[in-house]
N, C-alpha and C positions, 0 to 999 in steps of 0.2 A: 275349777269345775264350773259349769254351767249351772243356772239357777235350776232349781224345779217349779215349772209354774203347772197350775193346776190344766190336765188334760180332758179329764174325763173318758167317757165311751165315746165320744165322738171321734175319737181320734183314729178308734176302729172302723169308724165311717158303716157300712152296713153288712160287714164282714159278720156278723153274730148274726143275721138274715140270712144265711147261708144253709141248704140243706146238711150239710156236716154237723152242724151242732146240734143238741139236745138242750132242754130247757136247763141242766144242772152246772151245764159249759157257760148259760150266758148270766145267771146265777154267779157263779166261781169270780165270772169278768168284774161282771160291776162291783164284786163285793172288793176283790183286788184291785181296780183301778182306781176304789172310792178312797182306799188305804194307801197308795200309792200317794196321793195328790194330796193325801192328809201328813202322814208322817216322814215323806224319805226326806223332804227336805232339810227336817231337823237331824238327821245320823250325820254324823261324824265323817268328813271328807279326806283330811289333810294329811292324817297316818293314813295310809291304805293297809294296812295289816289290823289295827283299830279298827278301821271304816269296814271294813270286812266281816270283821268279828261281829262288829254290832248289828249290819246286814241280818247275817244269818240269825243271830238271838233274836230281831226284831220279827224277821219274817215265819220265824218259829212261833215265840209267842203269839202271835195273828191267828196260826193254824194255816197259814199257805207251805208249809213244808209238806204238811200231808198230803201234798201231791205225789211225793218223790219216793212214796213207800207204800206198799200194798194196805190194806182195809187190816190185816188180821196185825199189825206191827204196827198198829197208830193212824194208819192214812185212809184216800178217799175211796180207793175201788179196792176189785179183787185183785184187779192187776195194774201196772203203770196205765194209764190213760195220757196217749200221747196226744191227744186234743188241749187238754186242761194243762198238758206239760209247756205245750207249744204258746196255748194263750198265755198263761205267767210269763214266758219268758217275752212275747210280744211288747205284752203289756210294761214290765217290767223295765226292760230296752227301752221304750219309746220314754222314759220316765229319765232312770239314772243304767249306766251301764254296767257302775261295780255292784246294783242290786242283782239287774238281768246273773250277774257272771255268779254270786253268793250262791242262788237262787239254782242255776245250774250243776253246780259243781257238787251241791248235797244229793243233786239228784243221779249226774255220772259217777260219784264217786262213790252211789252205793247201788247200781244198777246191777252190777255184775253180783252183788248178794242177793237183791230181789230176786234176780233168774237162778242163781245156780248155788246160792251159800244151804249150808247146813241148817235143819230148824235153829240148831241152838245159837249159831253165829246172828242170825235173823234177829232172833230175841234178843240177842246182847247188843248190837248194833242198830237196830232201824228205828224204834223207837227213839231214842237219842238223837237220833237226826233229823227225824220229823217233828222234833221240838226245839231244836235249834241247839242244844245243847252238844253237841258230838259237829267237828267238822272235818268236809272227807275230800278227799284225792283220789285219782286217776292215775295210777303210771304205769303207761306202755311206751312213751316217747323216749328213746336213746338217740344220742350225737349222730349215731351212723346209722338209725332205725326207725327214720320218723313215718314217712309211709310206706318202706318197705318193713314190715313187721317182720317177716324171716331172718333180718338181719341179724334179729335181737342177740347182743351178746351176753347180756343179766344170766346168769346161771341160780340153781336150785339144787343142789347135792345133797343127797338121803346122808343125817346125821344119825346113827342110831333107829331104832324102828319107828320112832314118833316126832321127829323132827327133821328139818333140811337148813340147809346153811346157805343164804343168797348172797351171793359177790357182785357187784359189776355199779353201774352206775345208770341213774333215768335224768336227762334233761327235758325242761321248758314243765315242768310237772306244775298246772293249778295249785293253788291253796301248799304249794310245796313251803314249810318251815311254819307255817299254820295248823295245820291239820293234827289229827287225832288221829286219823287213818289214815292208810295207802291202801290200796288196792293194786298189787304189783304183778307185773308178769316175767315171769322167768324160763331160760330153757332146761329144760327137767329129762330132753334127751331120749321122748319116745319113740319119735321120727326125725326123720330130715326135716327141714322149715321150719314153717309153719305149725305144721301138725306136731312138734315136740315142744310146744310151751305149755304151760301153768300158770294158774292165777293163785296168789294167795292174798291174806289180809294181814295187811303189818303196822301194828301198833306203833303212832309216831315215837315212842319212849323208849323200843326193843334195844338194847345195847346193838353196836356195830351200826346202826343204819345215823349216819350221818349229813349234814346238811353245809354240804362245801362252799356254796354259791349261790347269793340269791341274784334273780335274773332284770331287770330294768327294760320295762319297754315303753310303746310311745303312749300306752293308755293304763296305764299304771293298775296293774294287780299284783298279789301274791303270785311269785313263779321263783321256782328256784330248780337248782340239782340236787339229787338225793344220791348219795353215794351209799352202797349196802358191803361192809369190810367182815366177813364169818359171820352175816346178821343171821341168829339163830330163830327159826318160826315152827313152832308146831306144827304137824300135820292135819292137826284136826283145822287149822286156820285155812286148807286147801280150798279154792272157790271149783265146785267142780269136779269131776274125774280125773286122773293125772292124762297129761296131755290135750286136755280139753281145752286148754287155756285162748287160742286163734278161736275158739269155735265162741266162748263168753265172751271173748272182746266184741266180735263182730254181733253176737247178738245183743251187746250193748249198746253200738253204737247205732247197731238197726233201729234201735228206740230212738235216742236222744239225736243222732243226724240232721233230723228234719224240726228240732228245736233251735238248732245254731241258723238253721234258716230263717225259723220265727225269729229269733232274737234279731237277726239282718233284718227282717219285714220291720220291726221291732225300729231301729235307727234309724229307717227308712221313711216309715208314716211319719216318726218326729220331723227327721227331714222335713219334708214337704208340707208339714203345719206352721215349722220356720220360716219357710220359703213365702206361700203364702198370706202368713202374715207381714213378712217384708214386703210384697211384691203392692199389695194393697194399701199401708201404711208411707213406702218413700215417695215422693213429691219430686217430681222432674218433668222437664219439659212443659209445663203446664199442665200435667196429668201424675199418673202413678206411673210406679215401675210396671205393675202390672199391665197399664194397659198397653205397653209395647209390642207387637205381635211376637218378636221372637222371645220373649219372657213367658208367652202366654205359648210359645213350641216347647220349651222347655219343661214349664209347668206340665205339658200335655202329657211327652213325654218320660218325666215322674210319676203320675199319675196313672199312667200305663203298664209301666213297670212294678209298680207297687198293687197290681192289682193281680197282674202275671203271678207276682212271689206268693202272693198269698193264696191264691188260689192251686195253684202248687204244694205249697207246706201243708193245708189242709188237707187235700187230696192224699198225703202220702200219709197223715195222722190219722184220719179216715179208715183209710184203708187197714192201717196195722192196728187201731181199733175194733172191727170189723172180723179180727183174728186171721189174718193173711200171717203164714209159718214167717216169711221175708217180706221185705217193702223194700231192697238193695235198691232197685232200679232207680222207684219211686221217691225215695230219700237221699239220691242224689240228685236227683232232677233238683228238690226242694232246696237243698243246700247250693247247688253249685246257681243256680237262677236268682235264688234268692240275693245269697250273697253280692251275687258279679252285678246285680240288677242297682243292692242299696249302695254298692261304692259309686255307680254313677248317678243315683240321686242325691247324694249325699256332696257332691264332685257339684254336679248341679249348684247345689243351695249354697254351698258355699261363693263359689262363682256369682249368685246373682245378689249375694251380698258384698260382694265388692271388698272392699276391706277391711270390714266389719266379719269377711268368712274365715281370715285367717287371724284375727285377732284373740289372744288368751283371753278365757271368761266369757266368749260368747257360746252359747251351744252347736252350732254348725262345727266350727272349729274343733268342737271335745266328740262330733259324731265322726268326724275326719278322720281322728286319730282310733277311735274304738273299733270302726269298721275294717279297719286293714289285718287284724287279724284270724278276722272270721275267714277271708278267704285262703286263708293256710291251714290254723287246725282242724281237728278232727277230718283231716282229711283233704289238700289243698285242691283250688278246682279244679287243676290239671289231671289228678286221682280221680277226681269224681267223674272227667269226661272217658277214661279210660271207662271206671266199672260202668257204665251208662254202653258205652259205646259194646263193649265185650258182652252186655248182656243183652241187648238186641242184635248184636249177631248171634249169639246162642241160640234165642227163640226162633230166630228164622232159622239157622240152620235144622234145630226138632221139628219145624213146622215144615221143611221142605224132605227133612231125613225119612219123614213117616213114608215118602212116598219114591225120595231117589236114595241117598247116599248113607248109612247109617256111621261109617267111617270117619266122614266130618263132622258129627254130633260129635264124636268122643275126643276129635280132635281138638276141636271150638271147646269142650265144657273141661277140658284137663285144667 
């Protein structure tokens, strides 16, 4: 892993100048970024299940979890604040990346109870997690169900009047063989698709739910498969109405979307303070790297891009702060710009460090390898150019239906 050397606010350059923020967001930054530069260096790298754990206990004990949970269950608002969601993870990212992922994953993998769990579930769980003590999961991802969610084949079968029996299996699941929780989704058979799944909360301990496989990738986290064999879960564990379960995922992810963006912004600014601190620092020709003109295209180019993402991610955090019902469109934009933006700034730095970019231990190298799987989950950006794409042909066709065809509105909005 790459050192951590101290960043500061500067790193956000004048992005806290921005109308979007409130004086509490630039508050939240510094006090996070000053904690960042103080302690992540000292946690624990070399287990990644280890380094995880203490992630989370560390960023707990701090009070930066109480972002990821409503005011009445420990945290900082009434509701998620996806600005203060999006900075942490910014911030966080440009730091160390298994913090940014800790740091998210308390916050997706307990979103869908923010929105839609029972008071009582609320109480037993969220506290706990805004203190770092409880850590949580996400599983909607199956072999043959990553972003087509209808596919899902996880089942939920009524056991008796207060219970249901889940079968089936979730790959590439976060915090999978770590966690305390899952947050699962199953089909429970109220409709065709989509519209017949359920969320519930399953305790990592429940007998039947097993952990067949832990997963290996190029940026090393907790991911494994969770296999569910007659795993028995109470009813009252439901996130939601039955059947509701497409409708919490998606308004979970309508939250957290446009933080995988920040976290890309997030790898991205690191980028390009690596960058130019090589470009100004190496010695050639008689001058720097930097002052070569097409080092200084390139730079430009980064610098462009990094300004695109962020103005973007904020825009869509904004907005769902602001209380807009969806921000669908608008947290795709942020993810999918974001994301495609920091692999080529990141692609960049590497490149203009020569090879010193692809060498183990240097940070260019460990942002190379982080960045590539932002543009697949939660949604990869081939998904994200669809729902983009399909929802500005909607708006235009309601906006042209008022006055010619009302036929292609229902055909475009099926």
């Amino acid at each position: 892993m790459g050192s951590v050397s101290p960043l500061g606010l500067d790193i956000l350059g004048d992005t806290l100048d921005w109308p979007f923020f409130e004086e509490s967001h630039r508050a939240f930054a510094a006090e996070l970024s000053g904690w960042a530069d103080s302690y992540l260096a000292d946690l624990p790298h070399d287990d990644v299940d280890e380094a995880c754990r203490a992630r989370v206990a560390a960023l707990g004990a701090a009070g930066f979890l109480k972002a990821v949970v409503p005011v009445a269950y420990g945290g900082l608002a009434d509701r998620l604040d996806v600005r203060t969601l999006c900075l942490a993870r910014e911030i966080l990212a440009a730091h160390d990346g298994l913090a940014d992922f800790a740091f998210a994953m308390q916050g997706l993998g307990t979103g869908s109870i923010s929105i839609a769990g029972s008071e009582a579930m609320k109480q037993r769980i969220l506290p706990d997690v805004a203190a770092g003590k409880r850590i949580a999961a996400f599983a909607l991802s199956e072999k043959e169900a990553g972003s087509d969610v209808a596919a899902m084949a996880t089942t939920a079968t009524p056991d008796g009047n207060a219970h249901v029996r889940i079968d089936g299996e979730k790959s590439w699941i976060s915090n999978g063989g770590i966690a305390d929780h899952y947050v699962v989704f199953a089909r429970t058979g109220e409709a065709p698709g989509a519209r017949g799944l359920s969320a519930f909360l399953v305790e990592a301990d429940t007998p039947g739910l097993t952990i067949p496989e832990r997963i290996e990738v190029i940026a090393p986290h907790p991911l494994a498969t969770l296999r569910f064999e007659s795993c028995r879960v109470p009813l009252e564990n439901r996130i939601g109405g039955p059947g509701d379960g497409f409708k919490v995922a998606m308004a979970t992810l309508d939250i957290f979307r446009s933080t995988v963006g920040a976290a890309a912004l997030g790898f991205a600014r690191r980028a390009l303070h690596e960058t130019l601190a090589h470009a100004n620092g190496r010695k050639l020709f008689g001058g720097t790297l930097g002052d070569l003109q097409l080092s200084q295209a390139a730079i430009a180019d980064s610098g462009a891009q990094v300004d695109a993402a962020a103005l973007l991610v904020y825009r869509a955090a904004w907005t769902k702060d602001r209380g807009a019902a969806r921000v669908t469109r608008e947290a795709a934009l942020a993810k999918l710009v974001a994301t495609e933006n920091a692999q080529s700034v990141i692609d960049r730095a590497v490149q203009i460090h020569g090879g010193l970019g692809v060498t183990k231990g240097v940070k260019v190298e460990e942002l190379y390898r982080e960045i590539r799987a932002l543009r697949i989950y939660e949604g990869a950006s081939e998904v994200q150019k669809v729902v983009i794409a399909r929802d500005l042909l909607k708006a235009h066709a309601e906006k042209a239906g008022e006055r010619h065809d009302s036929n292609r509105i229902r055909e475009i909005g099926a």
